[in-house]
C-alpha positions as CSV (number, residue, x, y, z in Angstrom):
1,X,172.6,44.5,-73.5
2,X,173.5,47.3,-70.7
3,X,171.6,50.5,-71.3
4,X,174.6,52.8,-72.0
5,X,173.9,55.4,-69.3
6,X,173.8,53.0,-66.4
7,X,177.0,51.5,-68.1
8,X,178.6,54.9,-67.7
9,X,177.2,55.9,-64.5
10,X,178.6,52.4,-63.2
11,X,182.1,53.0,-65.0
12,X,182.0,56.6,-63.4
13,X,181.7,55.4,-60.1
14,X,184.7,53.1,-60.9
15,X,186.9,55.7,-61.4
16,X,186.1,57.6,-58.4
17,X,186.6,54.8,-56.1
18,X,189.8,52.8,-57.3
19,X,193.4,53.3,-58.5
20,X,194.7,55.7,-61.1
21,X,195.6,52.5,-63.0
22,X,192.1,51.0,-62.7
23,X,190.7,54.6,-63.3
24,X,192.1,54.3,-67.4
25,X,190.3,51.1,-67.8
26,X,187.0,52.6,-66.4
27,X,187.7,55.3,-68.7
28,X,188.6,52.9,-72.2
29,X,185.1,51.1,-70.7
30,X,183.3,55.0,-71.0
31,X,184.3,55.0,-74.3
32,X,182.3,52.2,-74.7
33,X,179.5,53.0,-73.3
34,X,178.9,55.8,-75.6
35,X,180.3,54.6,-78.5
36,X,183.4,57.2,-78.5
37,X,186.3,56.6,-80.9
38,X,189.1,57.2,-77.7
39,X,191.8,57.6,-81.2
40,X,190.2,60.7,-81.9
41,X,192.4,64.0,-81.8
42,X,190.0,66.1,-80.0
43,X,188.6,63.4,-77.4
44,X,191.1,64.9,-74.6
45,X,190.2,68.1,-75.0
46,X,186.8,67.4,-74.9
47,X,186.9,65.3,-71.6
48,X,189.0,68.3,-69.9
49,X,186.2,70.9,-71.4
50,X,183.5,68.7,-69.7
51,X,185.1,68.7,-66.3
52,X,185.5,72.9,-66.9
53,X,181.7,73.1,-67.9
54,X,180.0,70.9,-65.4
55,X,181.8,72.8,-62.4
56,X,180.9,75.9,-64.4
57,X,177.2,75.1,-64.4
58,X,177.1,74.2,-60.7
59,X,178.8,77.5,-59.8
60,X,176.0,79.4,-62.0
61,X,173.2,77.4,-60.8
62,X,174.0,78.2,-56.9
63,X,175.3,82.1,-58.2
64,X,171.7,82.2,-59.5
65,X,170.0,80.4,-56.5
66,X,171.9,83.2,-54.0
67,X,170.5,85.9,-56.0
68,X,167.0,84.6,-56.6
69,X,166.6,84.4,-52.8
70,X,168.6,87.7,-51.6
71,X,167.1,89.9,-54.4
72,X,163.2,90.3,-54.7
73,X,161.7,89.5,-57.6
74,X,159.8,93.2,-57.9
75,X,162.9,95.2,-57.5
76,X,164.6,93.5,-60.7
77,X,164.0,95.1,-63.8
78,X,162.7,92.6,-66.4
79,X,165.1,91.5,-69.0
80,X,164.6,92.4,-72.2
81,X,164.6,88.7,-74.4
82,X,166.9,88.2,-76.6
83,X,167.7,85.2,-79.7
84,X,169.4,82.5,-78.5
85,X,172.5,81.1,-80.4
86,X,170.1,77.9,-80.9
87,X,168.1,80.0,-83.2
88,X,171.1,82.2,-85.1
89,X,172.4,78.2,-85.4
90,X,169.3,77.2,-87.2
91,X,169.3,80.5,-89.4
92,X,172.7,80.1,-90.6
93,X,173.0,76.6,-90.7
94,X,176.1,76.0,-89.2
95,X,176.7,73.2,-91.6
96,X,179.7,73.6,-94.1
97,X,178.0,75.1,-97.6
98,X,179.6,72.3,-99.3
99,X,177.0,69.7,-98.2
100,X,174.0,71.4,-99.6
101,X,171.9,72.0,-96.9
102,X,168.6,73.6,-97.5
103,X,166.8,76.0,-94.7
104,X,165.2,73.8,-91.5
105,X,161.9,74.2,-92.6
106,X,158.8,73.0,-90.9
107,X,156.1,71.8,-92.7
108,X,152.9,71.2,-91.0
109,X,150.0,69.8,-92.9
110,X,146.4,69.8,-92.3
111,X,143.9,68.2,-94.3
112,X,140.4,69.2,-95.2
113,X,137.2,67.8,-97.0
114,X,136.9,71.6,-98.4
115,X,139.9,74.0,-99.0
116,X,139.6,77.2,-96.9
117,X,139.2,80.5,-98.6
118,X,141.6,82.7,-99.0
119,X,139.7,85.6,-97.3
120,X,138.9,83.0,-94.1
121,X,142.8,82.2,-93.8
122,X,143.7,86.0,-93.4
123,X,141.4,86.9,-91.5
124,X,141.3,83.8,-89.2
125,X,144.7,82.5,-89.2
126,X,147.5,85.0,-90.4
127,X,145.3,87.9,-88.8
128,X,146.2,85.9,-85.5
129,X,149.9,85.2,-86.6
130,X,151.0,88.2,-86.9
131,X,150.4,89.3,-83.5
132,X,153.9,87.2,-82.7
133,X,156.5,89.4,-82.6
134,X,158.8,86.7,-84.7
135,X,156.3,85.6,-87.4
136,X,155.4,89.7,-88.0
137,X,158.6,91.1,-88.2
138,X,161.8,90.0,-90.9
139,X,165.0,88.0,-90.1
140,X,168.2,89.3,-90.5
141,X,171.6,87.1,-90.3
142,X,174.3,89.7,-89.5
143,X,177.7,89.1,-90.8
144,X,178.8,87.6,-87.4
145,X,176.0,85.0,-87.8
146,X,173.9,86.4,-85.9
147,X,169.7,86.3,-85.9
148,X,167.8,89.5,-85.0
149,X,164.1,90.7,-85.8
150,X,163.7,93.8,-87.5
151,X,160.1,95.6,-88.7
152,X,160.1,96.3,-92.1
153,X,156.5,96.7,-94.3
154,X,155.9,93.8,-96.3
155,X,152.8,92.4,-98.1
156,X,150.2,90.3,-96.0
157,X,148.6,88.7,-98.6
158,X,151.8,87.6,-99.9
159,X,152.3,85.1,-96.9
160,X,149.5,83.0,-98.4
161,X,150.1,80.7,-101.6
162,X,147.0,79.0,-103.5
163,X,148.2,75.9,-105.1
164,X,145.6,74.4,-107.8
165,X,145.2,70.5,-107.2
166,X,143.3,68.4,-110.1
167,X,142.6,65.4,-108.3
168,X,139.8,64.1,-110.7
169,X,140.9,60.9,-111.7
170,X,141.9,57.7,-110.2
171,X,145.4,58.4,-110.6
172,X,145.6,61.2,-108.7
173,X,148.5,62.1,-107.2
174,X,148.3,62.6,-103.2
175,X,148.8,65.6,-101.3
176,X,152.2,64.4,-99.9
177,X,153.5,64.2,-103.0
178,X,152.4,67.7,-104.0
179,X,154.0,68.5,-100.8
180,X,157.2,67.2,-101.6
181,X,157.8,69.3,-104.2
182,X,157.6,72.6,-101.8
183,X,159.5,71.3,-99.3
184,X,162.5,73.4,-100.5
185,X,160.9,76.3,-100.8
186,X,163.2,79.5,-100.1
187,X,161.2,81.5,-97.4
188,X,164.1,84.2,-97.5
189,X,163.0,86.8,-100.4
190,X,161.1,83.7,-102.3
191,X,160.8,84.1,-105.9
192,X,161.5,87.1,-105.7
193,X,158.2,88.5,-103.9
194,X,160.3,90.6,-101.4
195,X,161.5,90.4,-98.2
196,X,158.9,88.1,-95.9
197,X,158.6,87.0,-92.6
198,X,160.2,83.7,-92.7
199,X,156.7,81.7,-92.6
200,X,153.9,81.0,-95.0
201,X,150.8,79.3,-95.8
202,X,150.1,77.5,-99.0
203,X,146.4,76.1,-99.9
204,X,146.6,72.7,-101.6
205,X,143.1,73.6,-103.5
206,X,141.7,70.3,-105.0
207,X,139.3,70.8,-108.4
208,X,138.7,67.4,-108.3
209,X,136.8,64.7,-105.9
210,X,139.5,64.4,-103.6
211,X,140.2,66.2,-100.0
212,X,142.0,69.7,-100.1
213,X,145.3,71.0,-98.1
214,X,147.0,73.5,-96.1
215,X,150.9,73.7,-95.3
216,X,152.1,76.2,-92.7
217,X,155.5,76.4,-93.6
218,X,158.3,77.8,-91.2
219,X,161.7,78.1,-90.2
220,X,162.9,76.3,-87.5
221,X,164.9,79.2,-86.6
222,X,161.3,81.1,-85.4
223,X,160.7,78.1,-83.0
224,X,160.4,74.3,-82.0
225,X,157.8,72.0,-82.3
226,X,156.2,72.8,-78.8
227,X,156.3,76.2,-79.7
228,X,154.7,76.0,-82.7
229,X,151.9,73.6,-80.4
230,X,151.7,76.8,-78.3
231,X,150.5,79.2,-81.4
232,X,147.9,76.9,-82.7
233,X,145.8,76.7,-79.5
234,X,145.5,80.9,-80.4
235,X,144.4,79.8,-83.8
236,X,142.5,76.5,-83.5
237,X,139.2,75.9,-82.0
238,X,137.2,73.0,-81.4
239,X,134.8,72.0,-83.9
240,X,132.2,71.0,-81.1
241,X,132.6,74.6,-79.1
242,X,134.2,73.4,-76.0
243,X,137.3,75.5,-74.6
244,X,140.1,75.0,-76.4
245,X,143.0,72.9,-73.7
246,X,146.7,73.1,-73.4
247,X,148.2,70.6,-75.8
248,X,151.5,70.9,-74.0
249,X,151.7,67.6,-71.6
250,X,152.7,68.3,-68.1
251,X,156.1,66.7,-68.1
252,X,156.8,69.8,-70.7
253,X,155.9,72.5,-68.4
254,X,158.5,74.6,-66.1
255,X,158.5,73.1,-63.0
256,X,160.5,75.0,-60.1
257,X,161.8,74.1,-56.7
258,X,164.6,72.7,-54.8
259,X,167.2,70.0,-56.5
260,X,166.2,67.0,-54.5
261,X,169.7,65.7,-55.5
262,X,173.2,65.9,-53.2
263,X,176.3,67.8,-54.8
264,X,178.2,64.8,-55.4
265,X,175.7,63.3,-57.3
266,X,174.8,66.7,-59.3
267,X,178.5,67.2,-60.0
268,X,178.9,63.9,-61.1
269,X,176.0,63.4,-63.4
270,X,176.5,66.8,-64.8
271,X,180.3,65.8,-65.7
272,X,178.7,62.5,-67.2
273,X,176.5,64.5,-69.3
274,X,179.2,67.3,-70.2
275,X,181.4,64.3,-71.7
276,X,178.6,62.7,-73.3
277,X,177.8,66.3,-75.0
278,X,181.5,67.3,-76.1
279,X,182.1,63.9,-77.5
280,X,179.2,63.5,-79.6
281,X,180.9,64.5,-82.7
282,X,183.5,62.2,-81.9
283,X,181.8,58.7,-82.1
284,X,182.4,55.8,-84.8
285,X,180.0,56.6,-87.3
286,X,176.7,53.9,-87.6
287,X,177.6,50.8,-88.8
288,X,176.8,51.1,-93.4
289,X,173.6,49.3,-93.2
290,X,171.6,49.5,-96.6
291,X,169.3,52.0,-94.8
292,X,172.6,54.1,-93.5
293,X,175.3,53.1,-95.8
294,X,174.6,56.6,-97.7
295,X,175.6,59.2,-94.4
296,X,179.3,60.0,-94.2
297,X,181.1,63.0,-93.9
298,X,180.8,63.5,-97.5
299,X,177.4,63.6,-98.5
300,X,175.9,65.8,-99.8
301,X,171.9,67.4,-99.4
302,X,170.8,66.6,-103.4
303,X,167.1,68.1,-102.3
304,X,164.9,65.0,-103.7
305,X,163.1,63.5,-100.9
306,X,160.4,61.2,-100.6
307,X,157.9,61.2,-97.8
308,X,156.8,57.3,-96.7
309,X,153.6,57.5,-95.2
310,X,153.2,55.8,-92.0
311,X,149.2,53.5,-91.4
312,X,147.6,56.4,-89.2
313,X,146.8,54.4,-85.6
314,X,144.4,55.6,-83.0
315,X,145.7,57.2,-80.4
316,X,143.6,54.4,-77.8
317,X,144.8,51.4,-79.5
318,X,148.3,52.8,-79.7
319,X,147.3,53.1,-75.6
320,X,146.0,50.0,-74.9
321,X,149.4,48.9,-76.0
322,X,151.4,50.7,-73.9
323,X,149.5,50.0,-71.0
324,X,149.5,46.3,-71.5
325,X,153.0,46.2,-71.6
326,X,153.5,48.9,-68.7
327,X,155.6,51.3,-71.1
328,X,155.3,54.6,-72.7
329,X,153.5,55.3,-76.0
330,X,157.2,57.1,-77.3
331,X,158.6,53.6,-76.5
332,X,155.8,51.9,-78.9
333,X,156.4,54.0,-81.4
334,X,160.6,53.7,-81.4
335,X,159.8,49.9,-80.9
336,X,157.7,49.6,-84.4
337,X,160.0,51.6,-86.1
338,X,163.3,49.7,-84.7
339,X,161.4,46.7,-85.7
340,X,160.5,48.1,-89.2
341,X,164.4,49.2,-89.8
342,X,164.8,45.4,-88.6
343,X,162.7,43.8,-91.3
344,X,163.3,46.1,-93.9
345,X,167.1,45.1,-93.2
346,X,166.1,41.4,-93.4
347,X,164.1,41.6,-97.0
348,X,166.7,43.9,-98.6
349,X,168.9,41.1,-97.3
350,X,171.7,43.2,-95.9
351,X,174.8,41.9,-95.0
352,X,176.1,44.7,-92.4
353,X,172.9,43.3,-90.1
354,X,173.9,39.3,-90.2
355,X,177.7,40.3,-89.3
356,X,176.9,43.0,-86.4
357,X,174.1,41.3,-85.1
358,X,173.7,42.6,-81.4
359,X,176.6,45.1,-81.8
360,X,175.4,47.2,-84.6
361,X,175.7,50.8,-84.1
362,X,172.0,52.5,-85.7
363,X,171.8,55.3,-84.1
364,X,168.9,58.3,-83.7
365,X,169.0,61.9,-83.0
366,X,166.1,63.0,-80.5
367,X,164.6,66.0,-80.7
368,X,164.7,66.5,-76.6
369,X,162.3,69.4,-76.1
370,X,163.2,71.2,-72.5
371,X,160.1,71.9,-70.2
372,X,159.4,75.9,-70.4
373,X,156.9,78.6,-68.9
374,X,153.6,78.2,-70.3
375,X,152.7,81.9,-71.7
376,X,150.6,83.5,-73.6
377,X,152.5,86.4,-74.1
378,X,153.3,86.8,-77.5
379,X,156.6,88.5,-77.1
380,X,157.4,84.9,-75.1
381,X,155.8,82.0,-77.2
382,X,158.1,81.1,-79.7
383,X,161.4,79.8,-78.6
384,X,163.9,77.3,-79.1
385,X,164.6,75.3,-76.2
386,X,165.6,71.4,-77.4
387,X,168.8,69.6,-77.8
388,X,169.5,66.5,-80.0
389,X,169.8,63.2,-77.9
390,X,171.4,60.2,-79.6
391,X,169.9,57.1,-78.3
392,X,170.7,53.7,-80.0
393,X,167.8,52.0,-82.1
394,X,167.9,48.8,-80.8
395,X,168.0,47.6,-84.7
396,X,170.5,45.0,-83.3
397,X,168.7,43.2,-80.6
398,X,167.4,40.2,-80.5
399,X,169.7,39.1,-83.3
400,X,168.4,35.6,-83.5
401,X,165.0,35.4,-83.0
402,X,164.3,39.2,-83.8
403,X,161.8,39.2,-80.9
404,X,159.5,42.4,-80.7
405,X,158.8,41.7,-76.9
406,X,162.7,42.2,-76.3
407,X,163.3,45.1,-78.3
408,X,160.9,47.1,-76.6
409,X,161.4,45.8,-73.2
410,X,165.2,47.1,-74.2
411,X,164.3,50.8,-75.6
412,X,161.6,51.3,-72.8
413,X,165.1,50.4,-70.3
414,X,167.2,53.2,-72.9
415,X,164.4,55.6,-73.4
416,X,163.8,55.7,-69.6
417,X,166.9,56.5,-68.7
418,X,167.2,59.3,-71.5
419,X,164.3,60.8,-69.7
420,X,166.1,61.3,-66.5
421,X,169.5,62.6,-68.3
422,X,170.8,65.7,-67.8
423,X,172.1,65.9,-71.3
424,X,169.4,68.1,-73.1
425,X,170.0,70.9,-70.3
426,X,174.0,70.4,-70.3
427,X,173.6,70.7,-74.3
428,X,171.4,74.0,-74.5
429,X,173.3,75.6,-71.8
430,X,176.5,74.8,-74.0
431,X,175.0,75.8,-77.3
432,X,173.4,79.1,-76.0
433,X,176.7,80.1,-73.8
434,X,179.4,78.1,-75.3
435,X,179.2,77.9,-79.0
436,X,179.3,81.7,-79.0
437,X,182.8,81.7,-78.5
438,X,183.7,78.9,-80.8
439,X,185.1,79.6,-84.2
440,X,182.8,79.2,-86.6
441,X,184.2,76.3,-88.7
442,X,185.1,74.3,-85.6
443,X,181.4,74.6,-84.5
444,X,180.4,73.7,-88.6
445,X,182.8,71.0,-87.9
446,X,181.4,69.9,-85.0
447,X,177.9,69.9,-85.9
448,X,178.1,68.2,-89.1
449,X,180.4,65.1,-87.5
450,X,177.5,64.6,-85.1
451,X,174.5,64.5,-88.1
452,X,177.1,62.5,-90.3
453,X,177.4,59.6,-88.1
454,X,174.0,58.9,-86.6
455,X,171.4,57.0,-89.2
456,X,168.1,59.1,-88.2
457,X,166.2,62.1,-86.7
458,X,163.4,61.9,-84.8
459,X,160.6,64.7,-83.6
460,X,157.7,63.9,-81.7
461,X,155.0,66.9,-81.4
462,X,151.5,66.8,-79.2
463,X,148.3,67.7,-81.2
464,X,144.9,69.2,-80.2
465,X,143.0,66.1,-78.7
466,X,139.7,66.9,-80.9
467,X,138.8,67.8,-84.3
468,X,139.8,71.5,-84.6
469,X,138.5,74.2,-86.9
470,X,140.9,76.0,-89.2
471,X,140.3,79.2,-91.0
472,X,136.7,78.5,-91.1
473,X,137.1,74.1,-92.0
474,X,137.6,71.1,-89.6
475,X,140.7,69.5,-90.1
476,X,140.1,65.8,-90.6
477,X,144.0,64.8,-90.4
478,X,147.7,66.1,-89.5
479,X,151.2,65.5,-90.1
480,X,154.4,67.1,-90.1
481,X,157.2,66.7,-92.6
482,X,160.8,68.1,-92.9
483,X,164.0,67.6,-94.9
484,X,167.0,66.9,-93.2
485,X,170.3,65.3,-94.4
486,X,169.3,62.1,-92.9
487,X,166.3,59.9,-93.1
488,X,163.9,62.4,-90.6
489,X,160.4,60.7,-89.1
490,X,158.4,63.1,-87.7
491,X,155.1,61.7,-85.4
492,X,152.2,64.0,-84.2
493,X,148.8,63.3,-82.5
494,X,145.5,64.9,-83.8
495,X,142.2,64.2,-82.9
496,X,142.5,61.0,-81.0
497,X,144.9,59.7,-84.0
498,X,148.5,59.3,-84.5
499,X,150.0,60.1,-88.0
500,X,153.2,59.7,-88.9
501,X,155.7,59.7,-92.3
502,X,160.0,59.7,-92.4
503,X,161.0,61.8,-95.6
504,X,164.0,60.4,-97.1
505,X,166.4,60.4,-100.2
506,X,164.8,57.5,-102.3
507,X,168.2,57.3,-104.1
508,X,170.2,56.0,-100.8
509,X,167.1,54.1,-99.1
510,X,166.2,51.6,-102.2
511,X,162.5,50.5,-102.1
512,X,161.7,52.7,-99.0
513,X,157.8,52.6,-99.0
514,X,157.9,49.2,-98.1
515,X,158.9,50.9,-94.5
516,X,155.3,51.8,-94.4
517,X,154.8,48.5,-94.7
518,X,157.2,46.9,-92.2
519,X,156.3,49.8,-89.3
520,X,152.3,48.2,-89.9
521,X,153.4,44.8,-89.7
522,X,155.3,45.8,-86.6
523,X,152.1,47.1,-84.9
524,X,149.9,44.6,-86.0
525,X,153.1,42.0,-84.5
526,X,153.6,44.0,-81.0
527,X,149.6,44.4,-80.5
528,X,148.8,40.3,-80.5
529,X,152.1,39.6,-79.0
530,X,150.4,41.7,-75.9
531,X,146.8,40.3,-76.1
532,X,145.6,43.5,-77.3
533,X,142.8,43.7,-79.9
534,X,143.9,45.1,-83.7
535,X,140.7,47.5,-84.7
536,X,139.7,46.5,-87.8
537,X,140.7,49.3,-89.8
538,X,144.4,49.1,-88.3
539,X,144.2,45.7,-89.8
540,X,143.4,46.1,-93.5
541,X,146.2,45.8,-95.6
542,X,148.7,49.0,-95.5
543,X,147.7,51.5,-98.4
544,X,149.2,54.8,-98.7
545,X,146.8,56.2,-96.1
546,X,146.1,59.1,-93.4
547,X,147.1,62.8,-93.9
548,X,148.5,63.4,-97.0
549,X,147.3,60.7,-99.4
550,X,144.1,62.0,-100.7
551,X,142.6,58.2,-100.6
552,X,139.7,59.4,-101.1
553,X,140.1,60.2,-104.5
554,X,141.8,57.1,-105.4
């Protein structure tokens, strides 16, 4: 199976190279490559826009290299920052109101053996918070849909919510599920408290024997998930007293320099990235597999979700994987859950999976976070730089023998290649400069074709490497959990551990906790197929475990 991006890098080169004639087929093969229905109405605009765009970005790019070198740097003034449309997008949810959609809303969850104070999380946490211009100041969505910061007084005290917990018996219910129910949460004027900044904090307080909670809750519109990163290393210290370290890896930070890359080749991977960007709403939809059959056009958001817990792994198992297979650890993690879409396919006995087979179409949208300037300003932190990537699942592969050594040998081939792409830069460039000037229900239109037909979203977010102290408590555990309209999984690292859940409508994905089960087995399966020794607690028998289930009081 030919990774899609060398497929259309090699049809590409086709068409510059042969006869007009030949040049159509090489273009019917592109639409191929990426899954493009070539029947839809705006597929011919959208291939002319790309070739606009891409020799629109190359003039900026050399506009802004001529004045970078011809101007000095202390004789500009500095710019005052402004939101980008990526954030007004997020704020007014340029989704059509009929599906439903609830506000993006970030949920990260940190688990303690003893519930923090009150009095410790404002002085120690939302003390520290509020020194960001965006999480101390109030949202406004103007009538042209646009997002803008405005002071305004408001209550402190109300950005922190104490939830009562009685986890004294051996039915408990687990954290995750009391997080569930404030996942929809209004942030904007909730229950009628007032205008707020569009954050808060609840306390999962346990009475019982069982661990306690926190939730930081915010809107996606205030930042992304490295972002977010950025503010807790000004929040979070180590528990043992070293210096707290960047979290941010280095592939995430700014780098800047010369293109090592020949116009040609800019100007034609840029119009191969502009195509694959304009015609992203205009794909075939993912083939209606029991886990996908319930996305369409149609559907609507019904706000009952269900988080499936993933078995937390150690970050050095998870590792000792990757090295012994020479991959990344983001390729053993879309491997096991490929694998666990696979199986979960297989038991549920789904007839879209035995007649696809290799060609089924299950396809993910990436978070792609763009590397940015590391600050510590707080007027600079928050920001949203990242563009949805949709990369194939590799749920079809292998079709016979369902082979885990194949399927990641065949997402480490796609993932690496996504790495290198220029699509996440061509797509925020668009977004932030393009969009602007759309109508408003094309761009709803747009938006909502390319969440309708893909089967998943993905996020992946980089975690303090040691136990951390928070609001006066070490965390023991982490995870992150948001609603989208799709099946979302969401994996972050903590502490030398990886946790990880997908929330989900249990109504379209029928028995979906045994995903936790299949994603363990997959694990378990890749590990010995490498050679690599299964710690002993990674091979107990999955249990609702890891941040969020409260074991301990079961």
């Amino acid at each position: 199976m030919m990774d899609a991006h060398q497929c259309a890098r090699n049809q590409l080169g086709k068409m510059v190279n042969i006869s007009t004639e030949g040049g159509a087929v090489a273009f019917v093969d592109l639409w191929k490559c990426y899954d493009i229905n070539p029947y839809h109405p705006y597929v011919s605009a959208s291939l002319v826009s790309a070739v606009v765009v891409s020799f629109s970005i190359i003039f900026v790019a050399f506009r802004w290299k001529w004045r970078s070198s011809s101007v000095a740097k202390s004789s500009r003034p500095p710019l005052k920052r402004s939101v980008s449309n990526t954030s007004s997008l997020m704020a007014s949810m340029c989704i059509p109101k009929r599906h439903n959609m609830p506000d993006p809303i970030i949920n990260i969850f940190i688990e303690f053996a003893q519930c923090p104070t009150e009095e410790d999380m404002m002085n120690l946490v939302v003390a520290k918070l509020l020194q960001y211009e965006r999480l101390a100041t109030i949202p406004v969505v103007d009538q042209q849909e646009q997002l803008s910061f405005h002071q305004m007084p408001f209550d402190t005290q109300k950005l922190v919510r104490r939830i009562l917990v009685n986890n004294n018996t051996k039915e408990c219910e687990p954290l995750h599920k009391v997080a569930e129910r404030h996942l929809h949460d209004p942030l904007d004027d909730p229950k009628g408290r007032g205008k707020l900044p569009w954050w808060e904090i609840l306390l999962l307080d346990n009475q019982g024997t069982g661990n306690s909670a926190c939730i930081w809750r915010i809107h996606h519109a205030l930042g992304d998930g490295i972002s977010l990163a950025t503010v807790g290393q000004q929040i979070l210290e180590y528990a043992d007293g070293s210096p707290m370290t960047s979290v941010i890896p280095k592939g995430m930070m700014e780098k800047r320099g010369k293109p090592q890359m020949a116009l040609p080749s800019l100007a034609g991977k840029l119009l191969t990235a502009a195509i694959q960007v304009l015609t992203m709403p205009h794909t075939w939809s993912d083939d209606p597999t029991v886990f996908s059959k319930a996305m369409g056009t149609n559907m609507v958001h019904n706000h009952d979700r269900e988080i499936v817990l993933f078995p937390t792994l150690p970050l050095d198992f998870v590792k000792a994987i990757k090295n012994a297979a020479k991959v990344s650890i983001n390729d053993v993690l879309f491997t096991c859950l490929s694998q666990a879409i696979r199986d979960y396919l297989d038991e549920q006995d789904c007839p879209v999976i035995k007649e696809q087979g290799a060609n089924l179409l299950c396809r993910a949208l990436i978070a792609a976070v763009l590397p940015r300037t590391v600050s510590n300003a707080a007027v600079d932190t928050l920001k949203n730089k990242w563009f949805f990537l949709s990369s194939d699942l590799g749920v079809g592969v292998s079709p016979d023998k369902n082979d885990i050594l194949e399927r990641l040998q065949y997402l480490h081939n796609h993932l690496s290649s996504l790495k290198t792409s220029p699509v996440p830069m061509v797509g925020l460039a668009m977004q932030n400069h393009l969009a602007p000037y759309t109508p408003r229900a094309l761009s709803e239109y747009l938006f909502w074709n390319t969440l309708s037909k893909r089967s998943v979203s993905i996020s992946n977010v980089p975690g303090p490497a040691k136990t951390c102290m928070f609001a006066g408590q070490p965390g023991i555990g982490c995870n992150m959990f948001l609603s989208n309209i799709m099946p979302h999984v969401a994996f972050i690292s903590y502490a030398g551990q990886i946790s990880g859940n997908i929330t989900l409508d249990p109504s379209a994905v029928p028995n979906c906790q045994s995903l936790s089960r299949h994603l363990h087995n997959a694990v378990v399966t890749l590990a010995e197929r490498l050679d690599v020794p299964v710690p002993k607690e990674v091979l107990l028998p999955p249990k609702v475990d890891g941040p969020g289930s409260n074991a301990e009081a079961q």
